[in-house]
N, C-alpha and C positions, 0 to 999 in steps of 0.2 A: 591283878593280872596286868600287867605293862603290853602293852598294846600302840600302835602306830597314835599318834596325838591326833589325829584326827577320829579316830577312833575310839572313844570311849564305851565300857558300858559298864552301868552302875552294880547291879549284880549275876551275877554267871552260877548257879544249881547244877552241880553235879550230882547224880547217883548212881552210886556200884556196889558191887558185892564184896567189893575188897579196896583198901588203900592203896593198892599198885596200879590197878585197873582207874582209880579215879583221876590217880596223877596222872597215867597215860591218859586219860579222856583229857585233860587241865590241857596237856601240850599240845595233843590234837588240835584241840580248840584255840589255842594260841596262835601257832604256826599257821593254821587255818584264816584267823584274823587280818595276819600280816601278812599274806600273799594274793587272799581274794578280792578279783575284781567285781568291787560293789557296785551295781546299778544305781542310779536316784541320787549319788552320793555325787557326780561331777562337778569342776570347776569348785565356786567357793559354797555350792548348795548345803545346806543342812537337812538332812534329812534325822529323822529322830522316829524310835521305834517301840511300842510299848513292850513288847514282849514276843518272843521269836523260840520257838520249838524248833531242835534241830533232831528229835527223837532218838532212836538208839546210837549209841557212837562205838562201833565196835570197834576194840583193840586191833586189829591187824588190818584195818583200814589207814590209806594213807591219807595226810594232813592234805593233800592235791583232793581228795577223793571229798574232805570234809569241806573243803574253799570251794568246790563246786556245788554243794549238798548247801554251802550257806549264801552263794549267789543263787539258787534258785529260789530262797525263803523270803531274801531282800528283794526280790527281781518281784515275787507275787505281793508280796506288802508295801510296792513302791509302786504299782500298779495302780493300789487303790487310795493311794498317799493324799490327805486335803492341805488345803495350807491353813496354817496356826492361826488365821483369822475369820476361818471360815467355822459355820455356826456347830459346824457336825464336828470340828475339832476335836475336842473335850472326849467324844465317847469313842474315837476312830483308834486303831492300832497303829498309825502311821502318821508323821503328820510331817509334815516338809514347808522350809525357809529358803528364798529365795540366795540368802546368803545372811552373814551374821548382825549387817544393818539393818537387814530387814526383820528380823528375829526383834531386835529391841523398837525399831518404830514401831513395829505391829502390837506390840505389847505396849508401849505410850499411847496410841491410838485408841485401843483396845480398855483403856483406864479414864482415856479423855471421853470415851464414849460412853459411860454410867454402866457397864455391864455388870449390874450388883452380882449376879449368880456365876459369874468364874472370877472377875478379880483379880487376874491373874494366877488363881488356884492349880489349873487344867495342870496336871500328869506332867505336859511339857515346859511350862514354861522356864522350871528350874534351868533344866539342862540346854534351852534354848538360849538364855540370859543369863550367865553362870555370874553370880553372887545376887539373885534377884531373891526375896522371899517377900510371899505376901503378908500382909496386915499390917503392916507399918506405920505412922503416919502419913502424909501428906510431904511434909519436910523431907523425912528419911525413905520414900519411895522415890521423890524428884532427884535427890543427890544423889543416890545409888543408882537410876535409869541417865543422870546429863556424865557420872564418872563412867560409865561403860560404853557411853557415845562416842568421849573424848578420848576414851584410850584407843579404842580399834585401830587395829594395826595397818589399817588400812589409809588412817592421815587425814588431813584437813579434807580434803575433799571429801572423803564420807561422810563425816563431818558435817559438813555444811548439805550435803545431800539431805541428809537424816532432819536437818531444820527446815528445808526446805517442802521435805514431805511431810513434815509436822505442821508446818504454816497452812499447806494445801488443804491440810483436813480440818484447821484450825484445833490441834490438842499441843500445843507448846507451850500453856501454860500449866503444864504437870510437871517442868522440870524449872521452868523460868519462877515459879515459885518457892521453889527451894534454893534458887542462888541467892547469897546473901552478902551484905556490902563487901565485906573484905574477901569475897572469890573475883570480883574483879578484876586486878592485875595479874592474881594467876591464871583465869582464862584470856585473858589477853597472851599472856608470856604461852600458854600451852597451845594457842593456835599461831604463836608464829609474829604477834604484835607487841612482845614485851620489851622490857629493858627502859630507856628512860625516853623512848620514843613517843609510847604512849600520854606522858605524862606531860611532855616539852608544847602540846598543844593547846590554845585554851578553845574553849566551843565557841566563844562570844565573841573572838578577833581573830584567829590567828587562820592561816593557811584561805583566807578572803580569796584570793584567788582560785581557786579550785571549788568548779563544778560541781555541786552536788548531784550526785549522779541517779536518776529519775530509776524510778522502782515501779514494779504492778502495785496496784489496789491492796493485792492479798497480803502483801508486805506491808505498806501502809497502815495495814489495820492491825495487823501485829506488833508494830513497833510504839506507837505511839502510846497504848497503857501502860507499856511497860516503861517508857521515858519518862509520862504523866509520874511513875509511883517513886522511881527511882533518883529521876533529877536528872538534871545535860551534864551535870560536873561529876555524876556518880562513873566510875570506870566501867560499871556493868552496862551501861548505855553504851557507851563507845563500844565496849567488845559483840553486844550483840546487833547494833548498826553495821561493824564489821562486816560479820558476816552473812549478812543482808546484802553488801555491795559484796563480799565474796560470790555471794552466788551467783548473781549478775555481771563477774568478771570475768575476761576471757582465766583459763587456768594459767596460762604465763605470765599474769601481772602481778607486780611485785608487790612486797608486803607494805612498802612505805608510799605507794601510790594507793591502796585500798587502804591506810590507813587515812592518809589526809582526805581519800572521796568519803568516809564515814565521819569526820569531825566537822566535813561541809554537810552533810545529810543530817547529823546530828544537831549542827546551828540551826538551819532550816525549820524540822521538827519541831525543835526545841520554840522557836519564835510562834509557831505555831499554836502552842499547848499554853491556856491561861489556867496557872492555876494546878498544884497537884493533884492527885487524884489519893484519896487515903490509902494508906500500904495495907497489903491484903495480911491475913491471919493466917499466922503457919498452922494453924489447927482446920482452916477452910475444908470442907471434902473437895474433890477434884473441879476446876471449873467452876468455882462460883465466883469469881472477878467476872467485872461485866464485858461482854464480847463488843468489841470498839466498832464492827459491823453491824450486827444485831440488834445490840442493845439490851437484847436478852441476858437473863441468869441461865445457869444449865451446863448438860453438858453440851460437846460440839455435834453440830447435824449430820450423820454420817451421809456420805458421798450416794446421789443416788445413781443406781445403777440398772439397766434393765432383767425383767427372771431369765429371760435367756443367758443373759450375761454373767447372773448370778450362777446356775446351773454348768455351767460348762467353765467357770476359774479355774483354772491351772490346769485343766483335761487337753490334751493336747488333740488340736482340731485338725484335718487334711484342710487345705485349701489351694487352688490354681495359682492362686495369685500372691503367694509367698514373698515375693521380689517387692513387693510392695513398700515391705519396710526397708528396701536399699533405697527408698526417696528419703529417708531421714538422712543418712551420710550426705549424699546428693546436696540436698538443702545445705547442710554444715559446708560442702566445699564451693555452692556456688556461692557462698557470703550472706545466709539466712540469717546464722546465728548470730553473727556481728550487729547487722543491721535492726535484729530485735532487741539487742541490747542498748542502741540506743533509741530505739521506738515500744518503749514498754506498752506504750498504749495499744501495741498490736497485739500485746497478751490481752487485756482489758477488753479488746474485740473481738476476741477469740481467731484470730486470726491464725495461726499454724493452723485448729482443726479446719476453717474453713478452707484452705488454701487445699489440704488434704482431700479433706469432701470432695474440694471442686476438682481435685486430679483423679479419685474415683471416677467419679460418674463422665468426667472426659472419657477414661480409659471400658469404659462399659462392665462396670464390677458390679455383680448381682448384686440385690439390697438383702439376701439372707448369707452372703460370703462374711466370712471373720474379719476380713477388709471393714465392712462396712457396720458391723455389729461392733467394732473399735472406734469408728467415729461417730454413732447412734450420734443425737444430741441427748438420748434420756443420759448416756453415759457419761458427760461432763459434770462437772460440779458450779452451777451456775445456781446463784441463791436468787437471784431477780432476771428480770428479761433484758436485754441489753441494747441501751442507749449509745448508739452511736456518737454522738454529737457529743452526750454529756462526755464520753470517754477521750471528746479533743479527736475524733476521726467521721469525718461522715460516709454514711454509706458508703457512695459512691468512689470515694475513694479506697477504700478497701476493696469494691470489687474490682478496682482499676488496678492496686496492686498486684491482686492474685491474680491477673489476667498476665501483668508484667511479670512476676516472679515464673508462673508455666510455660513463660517464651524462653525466659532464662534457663530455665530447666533443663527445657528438651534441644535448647542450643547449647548447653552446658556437656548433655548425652552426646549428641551430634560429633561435637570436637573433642571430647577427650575419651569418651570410650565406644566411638562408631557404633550406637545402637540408640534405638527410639527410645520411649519411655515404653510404650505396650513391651517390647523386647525385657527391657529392665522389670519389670511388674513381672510379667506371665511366666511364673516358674512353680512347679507345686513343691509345698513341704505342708510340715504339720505345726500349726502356732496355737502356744499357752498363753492367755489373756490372764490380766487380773488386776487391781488399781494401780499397781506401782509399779508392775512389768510387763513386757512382753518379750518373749523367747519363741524365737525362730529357730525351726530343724529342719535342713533341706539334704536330698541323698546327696552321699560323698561325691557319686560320679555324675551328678548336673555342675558340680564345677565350673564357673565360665571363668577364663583367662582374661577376659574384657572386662569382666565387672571387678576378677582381683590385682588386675592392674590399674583401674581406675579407682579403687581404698574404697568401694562401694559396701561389700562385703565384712569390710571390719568396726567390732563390735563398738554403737555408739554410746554405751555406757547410759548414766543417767543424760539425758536432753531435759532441760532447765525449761523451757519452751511448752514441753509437753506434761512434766510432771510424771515421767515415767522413766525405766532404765528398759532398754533397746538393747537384746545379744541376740546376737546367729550363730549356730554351731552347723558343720555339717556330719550325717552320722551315714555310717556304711551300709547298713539296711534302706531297705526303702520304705520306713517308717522310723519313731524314737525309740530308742534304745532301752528296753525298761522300763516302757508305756503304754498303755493302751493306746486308746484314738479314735477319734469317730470319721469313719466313712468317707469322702464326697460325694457329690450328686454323681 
């Protein structure tokens, strides 16, 4: 049945009394497809459905009459929609993707995580990852999850997002296992570092001048097994250093200045590493190369999170203080982001959530507000307690930062969009938490002119900083559109 491309569904069950009556039900249901406005389904969301009764469809009803009969069957099954990596997944009628990068991380996650009993098997994962199937090798599951990474239509940036949230949970070595010597220059050439530019550098002398440009920890640890197995002069070390200093680069730098800061990171490293490390077995099951942090076998430690936090992912919450997350743009235009790209170490001290925390409880945000259940410390992914000093910051000056970055803040407010910070904060909508997003929903008509004049408002995408992607929509009810939600005090 041809159907809108975003729209697929695998099989559609007619029954009638006659062949004339079924065809007409066929076009109902078609024309129906293509004109209803689906709930759940906005922006680049995926939402996926196991099965949907539209019960009788009688001939002399019109295709308007059946596009409304089938937003109301999406509108109740997106109501109760979990997301694909939640544990009630598998047995739910409904299950929803932030969008389609998130569809495949969550399912690399989801395999780096030992979950013997789904495997990627669940109902959705086919249609969520379209050419995925399970039981494959080790080789043949990494090739088929890093080629639907690299294709997404959506370019290097996702791209490197998708590595980035891979690093964060530590499960990259599900794909990074499956690349093999000679994929090298073509993932160079496919993100954008081909042709004979790659090749004109050598690691051990060339491009000396040029900065190797300082990474977090988390990167650290990811890169270095994989240099250890592959070698400084293998091309797949430079393409994957790349994109390590991709991440870490503003988006307008260009591809010949992140190449030369990746063959200085890569000399560095390289000077660094005595010694190979044995090349792993493509028959390994998932994660058995040893974790360069750890030191542990296994798989990687899932992220811990608090039950409340667990309990309420992707449910969209009320909260007063909605405006909250217009402190992330805020941050990006008073020169946050710059300045942590060259102070990695303020990732290493967790510095953005502190700086956060400490603009809460400035701002007097209750500790059961969705504000503050987002910067819990149970909810960060911290494997040890954190050493100031060792991390190259002391205390003290961390809290001295975030004391200057607050003044900058709210002088920042001040002169470009004549409002405090409480002003900026204090606004209700409804936000969806969950490891790698958050979505904000505030009514159409709290619109403020001040805050869309000052770019506070517009969506900041994935933040590198936080390890999460940051949107705001606003919706014409005074609630989300095709969601439940729970209450405020």
């Amino acid at each position: 049945m041809p159907v809108d491309a975003a729209r697929r569904i695998r099989t559609a069950r007619l029954r009638g009394s006659s062949e004339p009556l079924i065809r007409r039900g066929a076009l109902l249901l078609e024309d129906a497809l293509r004109t209803a406005s689906l709930p759940g389904t906005d922006r680049e969301r995926v939402l996926l459905i196991r099965s949907l009764s539209l019960g009788v469809l009688r001939p002399e009803k019109s295709a308007a009459s059946v596009a409304r009969q089938l937003e109301q069957r999406v509108a109740e099954l997106a109501l109760h929609a979990v997301h694909g990596a939640d544990s009630r997944a598998a047995d739910a009628q409904a299950v929803f993707f932030y969008d389609r990068l998130d569809a495949v991380v969550s399912l690399i996650q989801r395999l780096a995580q030992g979950h013997s009993s789904d495997g990627g098997r669940a109902w959705f994962w086919r249609s969520a990852v379209p050419g995925w199937r399970p039981g494959g090798t080790s080789v043949q599951t990494g090739r088929v999850l890093l080629g639907y990474l690299i294709n997404l239509d959506t370019g290097l940036r996702s791209f490197v997002q998708g590595f980035q949230r891979l690093v964060a949970s530590r499960s990259l070595d599900v794909i990074l296992q499956a690349v093999q010597e000679q994929d090298g220059p073509m993932l160079l050439q496919r993100c954008g570092w081909g042709g004979a530019d790659w090749a004109s550098g050598s690691v051990s002398g060339a491009h000396a001048a040029i900065r190797a440009v300082p990474l977090p920890r988390v990167w650290q640890s990811a890169l270095i097994p994989w240099i250890a197995r592959w070698g400084a002069s293998d091309p797949r070390s430079l393409w994957l250093v790349a994109v390590a200093v991709q991440s870490w680069r503003p988006e307008g730098a260009r591809y010949s200045e992140v190449l030369s800061e990746a063959r200085a990171l890569l000399r560095t490293i390289a000077g660094s590493i005595h010694g190979p490390l044995p090349a792993p077995s493509p028959d390994d099951p998932f994660l058995q190369s040893v974790s360069a942090e750890t030191g542990e076998a296994g798989h990687a430690d899932e992220p811990a999170v608090p039950e409340a936090s667990r309990q309420l992912e992707g449910v969209p919450v009320y909260t007063p203080h909605a405006g909250f997350w217009f402190l992330i743009p805020l941050l990006v235009r008073a020169g946050f982001g710059r300045a942590i790209q060259d102070h990695p170490e303020w990732i290493d001290a967790q510095m953005p959530r502190r700086l956060l925390r400490s603009l809460a409880e400035r701002l007097a945000i209750p500790p059961d507000d969705p504000v503050c259940l987002w910067l819990s410390d149970e909810a960060e992914v911290v494997s040890e307690p954190v050493d100031h000093e060792r991390e190259g910051i002391a205390g003290d000056e961390v809290d001295a930062l975030i004391g200057q970055w607050r003044k900058a803040l709210r002088r920042w407010c001040r002169i470009e969009a004549r409002l405090g910070l409480h002003s900026v904060v204090h606004r209700p909508g409804w936000v969806s938490l969950s490891r790698t997003h958050v979505e904000v929903r505030m009514p159409l008509s709290d619109i403020d002119l001040r805050i869309r004049r000052a770019g506070l408002d517009i969506d900041p995408g994935w933040v590198s900083w936080l390890g999460q992607v940051i949107r705001f929509s606003y919706d014409a009810e005074r609630r989300p559109h095709g969601t439940g939600g729970i209450a405020g005090r």
